[in-house]
N, C-alpha and C positions, 0 to 999 in steps of 0.2 A: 504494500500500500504506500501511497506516495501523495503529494500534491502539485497540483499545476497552479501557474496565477494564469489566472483568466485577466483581459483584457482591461478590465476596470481594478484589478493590485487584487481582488477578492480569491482565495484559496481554495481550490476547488478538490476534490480529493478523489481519489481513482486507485482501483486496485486491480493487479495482473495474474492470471491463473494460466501456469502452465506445467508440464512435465518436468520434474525435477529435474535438473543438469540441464535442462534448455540453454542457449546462451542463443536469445534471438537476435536477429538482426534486420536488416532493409529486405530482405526475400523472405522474411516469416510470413505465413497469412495469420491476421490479427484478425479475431468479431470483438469490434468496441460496440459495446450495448449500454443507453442511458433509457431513462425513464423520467424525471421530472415532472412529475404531476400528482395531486392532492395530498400535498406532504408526505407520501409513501419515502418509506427510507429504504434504497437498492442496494442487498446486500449481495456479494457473491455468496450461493449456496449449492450444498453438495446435488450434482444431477450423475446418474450413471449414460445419463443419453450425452451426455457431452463429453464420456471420457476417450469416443473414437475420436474426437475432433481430436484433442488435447494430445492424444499417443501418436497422430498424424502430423505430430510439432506444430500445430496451432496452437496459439493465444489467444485466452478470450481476457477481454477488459471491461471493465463496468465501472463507469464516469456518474459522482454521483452527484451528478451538476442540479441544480436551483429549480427551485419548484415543488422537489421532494421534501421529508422531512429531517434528515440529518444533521440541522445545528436548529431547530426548533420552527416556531411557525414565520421568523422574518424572511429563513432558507426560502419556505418554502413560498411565503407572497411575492419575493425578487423573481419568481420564473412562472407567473400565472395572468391571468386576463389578461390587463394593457402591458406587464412585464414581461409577458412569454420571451421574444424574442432571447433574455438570457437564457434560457433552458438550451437553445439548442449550438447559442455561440458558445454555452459554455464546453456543450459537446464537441465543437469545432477546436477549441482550445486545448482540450486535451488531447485528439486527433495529430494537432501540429506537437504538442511536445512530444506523442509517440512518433511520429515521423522524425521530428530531430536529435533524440535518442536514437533511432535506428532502429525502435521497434517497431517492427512491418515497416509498409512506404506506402505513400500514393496508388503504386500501384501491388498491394498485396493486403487494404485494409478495406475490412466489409464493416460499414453501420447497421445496427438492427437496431429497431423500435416496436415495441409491443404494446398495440392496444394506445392509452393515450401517449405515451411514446412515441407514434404517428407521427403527430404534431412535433416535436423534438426531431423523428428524422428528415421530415418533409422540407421542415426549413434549415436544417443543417444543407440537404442536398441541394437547395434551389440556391443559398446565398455558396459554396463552396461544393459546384458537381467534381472539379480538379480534384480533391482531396482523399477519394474512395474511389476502390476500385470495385466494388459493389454496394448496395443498399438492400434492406431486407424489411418490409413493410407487413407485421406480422400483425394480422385481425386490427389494423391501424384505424387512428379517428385521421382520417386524412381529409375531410371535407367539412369541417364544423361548421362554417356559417350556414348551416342545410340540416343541421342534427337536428332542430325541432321537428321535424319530418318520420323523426323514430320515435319509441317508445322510452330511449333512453336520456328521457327531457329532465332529469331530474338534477343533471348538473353545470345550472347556467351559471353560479358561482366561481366556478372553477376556470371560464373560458370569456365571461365578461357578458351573456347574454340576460335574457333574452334581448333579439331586437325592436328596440322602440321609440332611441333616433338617431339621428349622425353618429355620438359618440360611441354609441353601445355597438353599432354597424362596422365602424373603423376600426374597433378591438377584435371583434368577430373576425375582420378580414385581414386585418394584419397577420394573424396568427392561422393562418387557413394554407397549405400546403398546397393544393390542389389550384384556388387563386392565381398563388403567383410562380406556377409552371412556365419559364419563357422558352417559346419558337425557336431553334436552332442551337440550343446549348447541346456541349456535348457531354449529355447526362450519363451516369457512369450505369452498369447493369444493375437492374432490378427484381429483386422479385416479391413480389405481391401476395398476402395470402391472407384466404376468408376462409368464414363457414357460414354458407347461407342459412342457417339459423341463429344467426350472429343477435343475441337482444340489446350487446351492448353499443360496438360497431357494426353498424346494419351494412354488407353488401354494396351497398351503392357507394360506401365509403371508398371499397378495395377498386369496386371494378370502372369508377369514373378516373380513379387516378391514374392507374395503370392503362388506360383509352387515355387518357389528355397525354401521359407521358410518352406515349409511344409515339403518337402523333406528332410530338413536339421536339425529340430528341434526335439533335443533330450527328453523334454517335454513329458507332456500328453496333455500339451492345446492346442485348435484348433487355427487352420487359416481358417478365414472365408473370401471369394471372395464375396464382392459386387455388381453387375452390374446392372446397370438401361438402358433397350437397346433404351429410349426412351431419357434418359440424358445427360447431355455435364459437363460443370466445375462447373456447378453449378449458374449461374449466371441469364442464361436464364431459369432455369429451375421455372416448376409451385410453387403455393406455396402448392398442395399434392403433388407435389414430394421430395418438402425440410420439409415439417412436416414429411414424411414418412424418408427418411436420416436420420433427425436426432433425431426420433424417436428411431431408430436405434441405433445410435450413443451415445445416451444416456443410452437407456436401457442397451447396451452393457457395461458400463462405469460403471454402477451401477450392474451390473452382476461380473463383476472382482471387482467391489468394495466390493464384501459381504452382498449387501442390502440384506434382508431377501425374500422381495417379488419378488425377481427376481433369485433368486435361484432354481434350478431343483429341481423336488419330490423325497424324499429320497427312494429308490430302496425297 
């Protein structure tokens, strides 16, 4: 565990999980996963689904950047409604100190974001697509200013809504991933993934963003859509449906990362 300053001198703190005697470098593939949102505090904890990644000399990092709960409720109001925008610079921030340490690089680190994490990865990739060599938008809120449209209206607190005028509209949209997708970036690979029983992030979240992004990236790498039609947020889901996700999830991580085994046959 370690800290980064972040852009404004604030202490950001981040922790790295790898195979013992790892000694990573700029060709490790790295999944930096943040979360920042309703004070939840992101801890790295024990998964047996992550320990193929981790024996494949992947690094996973977990940025426990603003929004979340970790140094109490000021953390966590610096990275919500009209504050958002820290949550995902502060994921950009730790991003560039693992780049300039050497652990992974541009081109061998993947972003994930889960669920409200969306929001964190959406605007990490759209202000910084250079910075990852993949992104992983898992059951993501990628489209808020559109959430009153689900059932999962109960948290207009957290994201600055409801809207009902100028001010309430401009915080909604500032922090709306999906909004500010621009024309001809060259957006780094993606991939996307629902469960169209989703109550919490409805479907329209995953499958509008990954349409607008495909459309719009000036790239060669893909966008890949997820959907599991038997799935929701993940929570109820089996446990072959969550080794198959992030199966997934991993493999893809290590695919943008460079691993050799996971690379296509050369033409």
């Amino acid at each position: 565990t370690d800290k980064v300053t972040a852009r404004d001198g604030v202490q950001v703190p981040y922790t790295l999980v790898m195979r013992k005697g790892l000694r990573p470098d700029a060709r490790t593939p790295v999944l930096l996963e943040a979360y920042g949102a309703y004070g939840y505090s992101a801890s790295p904890r024990f998964s047996a689904r992550m320990l193929a990644f981790l024996d494949r000399d992947g690094v996973y990092a977990v940025a426990n950047v603003r929004g979340g709960g970790e140094f109490g409720r000021d953390w966590h109001y610096a990275g919500k409604a009209a504050t958002k925008a820290t949550t995902w610079r502060d994921a950009i921030d730790v991003a560039e100190a693992l780049v300039a340490a050497r652990i992974g690089s541009s081109d061998t680190m993947t972003l994930l974001g889960t669920s409200a994490g969306g929001v964190m990865l959406g605007g990490a990739i759209n202000e910084r697509p250079d910075l990852f060599s993949g992104a992983i938008a898992n059951v993501g809120f990628m489209n808020p200013i559109r959430y009153v449209s689900e059932q999962n209206y109960a948290d207009i607190e957290e994201w600055g809504g409801p809207i009902t005028d100028a001010a309430s509209f401009k915080t909604m949209f500032d922090l709306d991933p999906y909004q500010h997708i621009r024309d001809g970036v060259d957006y780094p690979a993606m991939l996307v993934v629902s469960g169209l029983n989703d109550p919490r992030a409805a479907t329209f979240h995953s499958a509008k963003y990954a349409a607008r992004l495909a459309a719009a990236t000036a790239s060669a790498e893909p966008v890949l859509l997820r959907l599991d039609f038997d799935a929701g947020h993940g929570m109820g889901s089996s446990r072959s449906q969550l080794d198959a996700v992030w199966t997934d999830i991993y493999a893809f991580a290590l695919w943008q990362g460079g691993h050799p085994e996971f690379q296509p046959p050369a033409p």
